[in-house]
N, C-alpha and C positions, 0 to 999 in steps of 0.2 A: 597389723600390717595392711596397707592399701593395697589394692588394685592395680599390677600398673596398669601404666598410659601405652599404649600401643600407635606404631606408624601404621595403621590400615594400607596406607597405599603402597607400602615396600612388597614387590614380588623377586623372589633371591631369584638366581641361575645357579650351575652348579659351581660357576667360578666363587660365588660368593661364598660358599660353604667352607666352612672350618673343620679340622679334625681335631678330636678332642684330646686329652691326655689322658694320659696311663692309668688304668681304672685302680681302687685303692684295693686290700685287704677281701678277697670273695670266702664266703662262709658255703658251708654245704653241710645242709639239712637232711637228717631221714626223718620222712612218715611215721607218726609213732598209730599204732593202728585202734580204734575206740568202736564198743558198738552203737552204730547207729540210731540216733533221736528224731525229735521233728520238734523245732521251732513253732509254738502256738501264733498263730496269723496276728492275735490281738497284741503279742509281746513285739510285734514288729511295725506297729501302724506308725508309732512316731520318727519315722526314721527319714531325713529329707532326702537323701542322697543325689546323683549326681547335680551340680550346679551349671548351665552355659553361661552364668557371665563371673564363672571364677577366675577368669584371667581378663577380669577387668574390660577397657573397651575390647579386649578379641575375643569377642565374645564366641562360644564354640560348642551349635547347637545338639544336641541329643539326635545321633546319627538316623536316619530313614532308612529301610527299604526299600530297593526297586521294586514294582510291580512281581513281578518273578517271584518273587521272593518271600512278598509280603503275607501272605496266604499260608507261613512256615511258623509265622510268629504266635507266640501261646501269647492267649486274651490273661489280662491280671486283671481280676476285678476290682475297680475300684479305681483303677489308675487308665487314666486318660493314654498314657501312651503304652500300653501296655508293658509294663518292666519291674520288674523287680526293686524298690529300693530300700538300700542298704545305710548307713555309716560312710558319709563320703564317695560312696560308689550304688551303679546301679547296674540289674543285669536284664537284656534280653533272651528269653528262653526259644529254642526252637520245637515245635510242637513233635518235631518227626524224629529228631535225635533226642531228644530227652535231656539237650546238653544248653550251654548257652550258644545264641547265634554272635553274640558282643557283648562284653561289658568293657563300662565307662567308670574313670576313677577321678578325683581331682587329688592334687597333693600339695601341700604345702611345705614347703624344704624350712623353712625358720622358726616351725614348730611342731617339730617332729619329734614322736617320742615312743624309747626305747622297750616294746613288750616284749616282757620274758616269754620263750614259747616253751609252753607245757607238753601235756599227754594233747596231741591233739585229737577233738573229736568233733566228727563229722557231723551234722546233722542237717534231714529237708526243711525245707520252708512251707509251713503250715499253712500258708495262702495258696500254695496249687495243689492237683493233686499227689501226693509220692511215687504215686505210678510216671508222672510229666515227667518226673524226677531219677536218671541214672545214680545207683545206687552202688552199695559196695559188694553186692556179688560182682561185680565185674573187675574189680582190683585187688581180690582175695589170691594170696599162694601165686604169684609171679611177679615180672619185672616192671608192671604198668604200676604208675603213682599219681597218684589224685594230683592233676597238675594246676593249682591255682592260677586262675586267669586275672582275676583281680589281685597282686602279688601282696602275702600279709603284712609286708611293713606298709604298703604304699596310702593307706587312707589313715593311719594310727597318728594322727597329729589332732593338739588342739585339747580340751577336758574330757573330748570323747574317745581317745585312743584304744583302752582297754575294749569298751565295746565295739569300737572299728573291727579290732583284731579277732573278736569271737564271731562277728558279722562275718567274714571273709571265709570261715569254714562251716557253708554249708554245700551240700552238693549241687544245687544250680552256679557253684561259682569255682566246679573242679572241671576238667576235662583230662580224658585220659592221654597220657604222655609217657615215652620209656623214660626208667628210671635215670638213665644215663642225658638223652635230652633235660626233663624236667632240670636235675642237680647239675649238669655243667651250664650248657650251650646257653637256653633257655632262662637259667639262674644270671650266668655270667650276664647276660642283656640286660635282664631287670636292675641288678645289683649296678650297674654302672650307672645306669639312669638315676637311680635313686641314690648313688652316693654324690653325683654332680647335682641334681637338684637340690640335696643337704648341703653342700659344699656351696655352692651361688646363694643359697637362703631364699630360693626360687618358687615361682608356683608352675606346675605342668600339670595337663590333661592328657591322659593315654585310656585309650580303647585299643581290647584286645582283643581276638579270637580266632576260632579253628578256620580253617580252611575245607569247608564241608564238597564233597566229589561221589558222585554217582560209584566211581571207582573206587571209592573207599574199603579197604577190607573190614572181615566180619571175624570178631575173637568174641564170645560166649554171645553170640547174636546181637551185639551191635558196632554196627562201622564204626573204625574207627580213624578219626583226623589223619592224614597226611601228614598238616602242615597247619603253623601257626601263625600269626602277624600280629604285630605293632603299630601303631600310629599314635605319635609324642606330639603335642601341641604344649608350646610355651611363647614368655617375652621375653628375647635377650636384654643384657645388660644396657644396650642401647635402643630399645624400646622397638625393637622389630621383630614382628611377630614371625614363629616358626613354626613348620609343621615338619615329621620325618615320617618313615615307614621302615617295617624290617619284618624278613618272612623267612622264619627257620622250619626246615623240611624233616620229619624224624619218618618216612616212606621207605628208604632204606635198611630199617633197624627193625621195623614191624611184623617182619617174619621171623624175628630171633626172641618173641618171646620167651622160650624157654633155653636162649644160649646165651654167651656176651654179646651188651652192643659196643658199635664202631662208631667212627666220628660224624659228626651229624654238621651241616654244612649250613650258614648262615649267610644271609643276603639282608644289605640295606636296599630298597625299592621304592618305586614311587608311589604317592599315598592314591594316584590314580589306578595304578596293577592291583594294588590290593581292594579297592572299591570293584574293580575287573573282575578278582576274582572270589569277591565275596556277594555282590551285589548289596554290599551297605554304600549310602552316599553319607558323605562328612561335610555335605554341603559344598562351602567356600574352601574349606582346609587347603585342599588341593596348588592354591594360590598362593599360598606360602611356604609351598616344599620346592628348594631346587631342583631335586630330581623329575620330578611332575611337569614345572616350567622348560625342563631342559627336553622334554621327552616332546612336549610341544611346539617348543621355538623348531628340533631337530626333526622330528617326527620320527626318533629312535628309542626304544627299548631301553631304557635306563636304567642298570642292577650294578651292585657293587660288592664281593665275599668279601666277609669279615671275618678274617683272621684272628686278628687279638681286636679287641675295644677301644686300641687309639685309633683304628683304623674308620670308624664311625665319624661322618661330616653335616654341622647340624648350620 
């Protein structure tokens, strides 16, 4: 499959955005729990992961740091931008949370392929140290689930599938999430994406991550997330390039570790608020999200809850 061609110079507004349809069939996964390993660094040198010019000309470079910021990122040796890379995806580590600051996935919808998921078992990346690395004392005996930020189906395409999918469970690529966020809210968002990118036979680019806060609370000494975000980069069927955002908040469910959680509340946004309040830059992206261009033409605040999945405008 080629590349497509891309309209660089299409900038949507919000008028131009579409709502999608009715998400298909959602599955819900439990954690099956493993003890902990570590990936030999040598067993992982041949791994390219993430690509900027997988969506052909829109092209969509490997996210930066503000200045702020950048002084948080853990050094990888060996690798020029510092990052972790995986099977189709790559991760940013933060040196202070022990967690990722972003990862970057590419995917390919028309050759995607279905891995059976096993016992899973977690294991660190033998390239930093295990200590850089949150580990599974922190998700023992409660409601917190090792929430995959690179989601397991999404780089499983192509003759490297099978190894995609054991790439994606190591712990630089889990963050901790309530069990109720992780399996609905947070599921339902990926699963739709990933069944309409299967569905078009499409290629997308999605970078994920926490929403890290001074104000973050502390469960067996390390803060934990707020709040999470999305940012989809693709080419429509008519060769125009897109960019989206979505930021689901699980802040209200994090003191009920040890009781039921309640409904957890979902926001489509602009891929500038999330740049605001991550301090990652996505470069140009910005330039192809409506809500972004609308926040600018209007100079207002641009958020939208999403209810069910048709309600998503891309």
């Amino acid at each position: 499959m080629s590349a497509p061609t891309a309209q660089l110079r299409y900038r949507p507004r919000l008028a131009d955005l579409r709502r999608l349809a009715q998400p298909g069939a959602l599955k819900n996964h439990a954690l099956e729990r493993g003890l902990p390993r570590t990936t030999p660094a040598e067993a992982l040198t041949d791994r390219e992961g993430y690509r900027d010019d997988f969506l052909g000309d829109f092209r969509v470079p490997w996210p930066q740091l503000d200045e702020l910021f950048r002084a948080d990122l853990l050094p990888v040796p060996g690798s020029a931008l510092n990052r972790l890379d995986y099977t189709h995806f790559s991760i940013a580590m933060s040196k202070s949370r022990r967690l990722a600051l972003f990862v970057g996935v590419n995917i390919m919808g028309e050759s995607l392929v279905e891995v059976a998921r096993g016992r899973d078992r977690w294991s660190y990346d033998g390239r930093i140290p295990a200590e850089a690395q949150i580990g599974e004392s922190l998700y023992a005996d409660n409601l917190l689930d090792r929430g995959h930020l690179v989601r397991r189906q999404d780089p499983n395409w192509g003759p490297n599938a099978e190894q995609a999918n054991a790439d994606t469970f190591h712990f630089t690529n889990c963050s901790p999430q309530m069990a109720g966020f992780n399996q609905k809210n947070w599921l339902d968002l990926e699963n739709y994406l990933l069944d309409n990118t299967r569905r078009w036979q499409a290629r997308a680019t999605v970078f994920s991550g926490p929403v890290f806060s001074d104000a973050d609370r502390h469960y067996r000494g390390v803060p934990i997330p707020s709040a999470f975000w999305k940012v989809v980069a693709f080419v429509g069927d008519d060769g125009k390039p897109s960019a989206t955002a979505y930021v689901i908040s699980q802040e209200g469910e994090l003191d009920r570790l040890s009781v039921l959680f309640g409904r957890f509340r979902t926001y489509q946004r602009s891929v500038l608020e999330v740049e605001r309040l991550t301090g990652i830059n996505f470069g140009g992206l910005a330039d192809y999200d409506g809500f972004s261009n609308e926040e600018r033409a209007t100079g207002t605040r641009i958020q939208a809850e999403i209810r069910e999945m048709g309600d998503i405008r891309v």
